[in-house]
C-alpha atoms as one frame of an Amber mdcrd trajectory, in Angstrom:
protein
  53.910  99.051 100.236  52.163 101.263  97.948  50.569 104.608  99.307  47.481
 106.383  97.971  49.406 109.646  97.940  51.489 107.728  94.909  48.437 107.276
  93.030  47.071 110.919  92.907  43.242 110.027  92.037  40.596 110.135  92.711
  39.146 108.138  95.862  35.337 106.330  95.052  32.983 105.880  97.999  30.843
 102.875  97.195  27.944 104.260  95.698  30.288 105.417  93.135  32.047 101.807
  92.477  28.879 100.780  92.424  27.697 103.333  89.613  31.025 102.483  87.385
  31.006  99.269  87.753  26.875  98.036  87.800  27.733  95.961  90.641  25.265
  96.182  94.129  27.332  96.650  97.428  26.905  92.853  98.260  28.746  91.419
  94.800  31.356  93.818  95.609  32.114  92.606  99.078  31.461  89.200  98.233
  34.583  89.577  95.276  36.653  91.465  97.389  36.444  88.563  99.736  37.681
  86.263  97.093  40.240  88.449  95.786  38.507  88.961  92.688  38.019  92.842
  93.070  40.355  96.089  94.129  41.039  95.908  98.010  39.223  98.970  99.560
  41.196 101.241 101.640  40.042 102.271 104.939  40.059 106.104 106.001  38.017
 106.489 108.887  36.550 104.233 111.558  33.284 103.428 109.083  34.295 104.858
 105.838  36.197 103.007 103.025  37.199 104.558  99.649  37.982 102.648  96.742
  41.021 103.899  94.064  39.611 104.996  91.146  41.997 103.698  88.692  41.873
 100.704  89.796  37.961 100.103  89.392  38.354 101.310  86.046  40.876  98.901
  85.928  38.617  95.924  86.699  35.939  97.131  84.757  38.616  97.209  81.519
  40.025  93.381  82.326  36.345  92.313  82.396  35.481  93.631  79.211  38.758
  92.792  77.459  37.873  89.016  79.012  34.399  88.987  77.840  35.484  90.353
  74.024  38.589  87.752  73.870  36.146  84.946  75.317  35.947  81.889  72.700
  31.773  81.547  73.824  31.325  84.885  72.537  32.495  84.437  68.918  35.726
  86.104  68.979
């Protein structure tokens, strides 16, 4: 099991996923749910935090996916 204290950075609270990634708080959830997005990590009875480098992560995969994607001429 992998700890955040490995990770050292920075934690994202969801208006901040939100800003990186141009997703509303619903899409997130929803892809989350469907293990299509980074897990959130809970650190308080109603806060969650998100691992930065892993949203940046996501973000990267989608636009290497949508630049490698036949429908889009490459």
């Amino acid at each position: 099991m992998t700890t955040v204290a490995n990770h050292g950075g920075r934690l994202l609270r969801l208006p901040q996923v939100c800003d990186i990634t141009g997703v509303k708080r619903s899409m997130i959830y929803q892809m989350e749910a469907e293990h299509r997005f980074p897990r959130r990590i809970k650190i308080g009875a109603r806060a969650v935090v998100w691992l930065e480098e892993e949203v940046r992560a996501w973000v990267a995969q989608r636009v290497d996916s949508s630049r490698s994607s036949p429908e889009n001429g490459a």
